[in-house]
C-alpha positions, 0 to 999 in steps of 0.5 A: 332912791334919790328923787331926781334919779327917775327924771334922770332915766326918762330924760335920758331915754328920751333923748336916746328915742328923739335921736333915733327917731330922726333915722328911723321910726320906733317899732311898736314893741319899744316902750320908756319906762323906768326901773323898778323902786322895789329893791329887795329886803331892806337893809339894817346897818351896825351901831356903831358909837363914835370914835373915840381916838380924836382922829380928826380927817382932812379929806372925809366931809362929816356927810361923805357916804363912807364916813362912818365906815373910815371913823370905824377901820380906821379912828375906832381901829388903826386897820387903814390908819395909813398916814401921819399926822399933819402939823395941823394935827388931821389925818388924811385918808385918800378916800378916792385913791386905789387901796394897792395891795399891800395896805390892804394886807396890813389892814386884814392881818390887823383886823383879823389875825394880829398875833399869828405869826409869821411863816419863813417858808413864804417869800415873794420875788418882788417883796424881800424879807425885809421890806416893812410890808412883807409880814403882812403879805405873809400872813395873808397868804399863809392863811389864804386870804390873798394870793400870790402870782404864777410867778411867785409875786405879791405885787404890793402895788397892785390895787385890788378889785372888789373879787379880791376884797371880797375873798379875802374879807369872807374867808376871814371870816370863815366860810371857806368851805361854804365858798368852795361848795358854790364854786362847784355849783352843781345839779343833784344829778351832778351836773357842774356849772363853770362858775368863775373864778372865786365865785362863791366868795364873791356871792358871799360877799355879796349877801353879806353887805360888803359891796356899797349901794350909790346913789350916783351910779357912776360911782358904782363898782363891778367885780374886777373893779379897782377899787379905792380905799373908801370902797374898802373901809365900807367892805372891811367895815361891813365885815367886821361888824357882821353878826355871828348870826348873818354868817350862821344863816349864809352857812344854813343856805349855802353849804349844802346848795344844789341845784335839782337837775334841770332840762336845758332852757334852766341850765342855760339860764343858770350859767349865763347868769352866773356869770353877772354875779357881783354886777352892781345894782343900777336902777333901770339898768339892763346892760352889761356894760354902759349902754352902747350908742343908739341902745334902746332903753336908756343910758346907764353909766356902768354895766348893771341891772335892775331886778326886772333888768337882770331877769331881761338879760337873761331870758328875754327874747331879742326883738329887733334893732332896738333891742340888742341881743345879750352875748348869750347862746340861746334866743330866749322867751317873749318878755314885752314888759320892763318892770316888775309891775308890767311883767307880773300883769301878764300871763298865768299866776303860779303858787310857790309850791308850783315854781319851777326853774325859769319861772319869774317870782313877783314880790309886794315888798311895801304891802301896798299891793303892787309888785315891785320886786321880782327875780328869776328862780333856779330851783331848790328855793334859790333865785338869780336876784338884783337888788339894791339890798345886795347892792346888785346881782346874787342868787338868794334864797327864796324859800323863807324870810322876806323873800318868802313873806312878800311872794305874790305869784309867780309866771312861767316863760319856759315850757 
């Protein structure tokens, strides 16, 4: 983490305190502390050498967070090669503009699918036959990758969002079937939970590294964001430097998952957490939006969570007007502590074998002895996790790997 990023929150947290104090006096149950350090597993980056094309960019800074990325999609391969070269021989890439749809099309069908051909039967109202994108749209669509509108319209100007970029981006790489089981996650009972839409690509997505960790959170982006082609090229990237065995694992996990049948507290949880799927990790970050004027526990610039967040704003019990009540049906559970450390110091010690649904879950992640990481478990060996890893929210399995080597104990919050 940047150094400067916990001073930020306790500034922030402060003055959001001195404010509100003038009108009326803290209650007792309101405590500033930070997020949690402890951000999950750590992550392993590809090797990738240097390109080797000479393409030299007028507006990517050797220091840009996505550098490596763009040189890879789009110097070591012309994916999103999408400029001509200038009279001072540099190429401009426009990191921070929207990737509109069809350049992303190109960019797939280069990557993924070069030499599939052409269906004549797929046209678009709004992209004639003719147009220099329409084969890409067309395979995109042929191999369901991307979609057209009700009403027949690719929309080639359309940016595309996060939810959009990880569906086609998982699908190409051939866990569709794994997708499809998440979309209709479901208890052994046969219990089916409303899963939004393309919810197990996004998890997927997710898992697999394509969302971007900033360091500046106001750069982060949510599942429906539009995203710019920077973003993009740090997805497309991802993907297509994935080993085979991170796909394997993900399959192993996820094409068989069910959930055991669960009483109503654990279903609620469940559905209203799935809902924050593919929500971004934002260090000491408990909200769904940026935090409201006046809220009670720092300002955060976008929606996200941290991992003791994310397990707040699911189970945690409102307590008063400093402490708003997340848009959920249910009351939820006394929950005091805001950090990992905090929550783990209380109530009783659980084993692992002894987990059930709604239990919290603490981990050691650096062995120096103290919790700095913990999610909420769902069952089967499953968790609703925040992490910096996954650069946000996602359900993980618990039940081996790191996960499982730096369980410490578990707590239980629901009878």
């Amino acid at each position: 983490m940047h150094p400067s990023r916990p001073l930020r929150r306790l500034s922030a947290v402060l003055a959001t305190l001195v404010g509100l104090a003038i009108a009326q006096a803290a209650p007792a149950h309101a405590v500033v502390t930070d997020g949690d350090r402890g951000s999950g597993p750590p992550v392993t980056l590809p090797y990738v050498t240097a390109p080797m094309s000479g393409v030299k960019w007028s507006d990517v800074p050797k220091t840009y967070w996505a550098r490596t990325a763009i040189d890879y999609v789009a110097a070591t391969n012309d994916w999103m090669l999408d400029s001509d070269q200038a009279a001072d021989g540099t190429y401009a890439f426009q990191p921070d503009t929207l990737e509109p749809r069809k350049l992303f099309a190109r960019a797939l069908v280069r990557a993924f699918a070069p030499a599939t051909a052409v269906d004549p039967t797929i046209t678009f109202n709004d992209l004639p036959n003719t147009d220099h994108f329409y084969d890409d749209a067309n395979i995109a669509v042929q191999l369901g990758w991307m979609q057209a509108d009700a009403d027949g319209n690719f929309l080639p100007e359309d940016p595309v969002t996060t939810r959009m970029v990880h569906r086609a981006l998982v699908l190409a790489l051939g866990l569709g079937d794994v997708s499809a089981n998440l979309d209709g996650l479901h208890t052994h009972g046969g219990y089916v939970f409303d899963t939004p839409k393309d919810f197990g690509t996004l998890l997927l997505g997710m898992r697999l590294g394509l969302r971007y960790n900033h360091g500046d959170e106001s750069l982060d982006v949510g599942p429906d964001s539009p995203l710019p082609r920077a973003e993009v090229a740090w997805s497309l990237y991802r993907a297509t430097t994935e080993d085979s065995w991170t796909t394997d694992s993900l399959r192993s996990q996820y094409l068989t998952m069910e959930l055991p049948n669960l009483g109503q507290a654990a279903k609620r949880i469940v559905q209203f957490g799935i809902d924050y799927v593919g929500y971004p990790y934002v260090w000491g970050g408990e909200w769904y939006q940026p935090s409201p004027a006046g809220y009670c526990c720092g300002a955060q610039p976008v929606g996200g969570f941290d991992c003791s967040g994310i397990t707040w704003f699911v189970t945690k019990a409102a307590a008063g007007t400093w402490d708003p009540t997340p848009p959920r049906t249910y009351k939820g559970w006394a929950l005091p502590q805001r950090s990992s450390a905090e929550m783990a110091s209380a109530g009783g010690k659980i084993r692992f074998k002894a987990l059930e649904p709604g239990d919290l879950m603490f981990y050691d992640g650096d062995g120096d002895g103290v919790v700095d990481h913990v999610d909420v478990y769902i069952g089967n060996g499953f968790s609703l996790d925040s992490s910096s890893s996954y650069a946000g929210v996602s359900i993980v399995y618990t039940a081996e790997g790191w996960y499982r080597d730096h369980f410490v104990h578990g707590r239980r919050l629901i009878g």
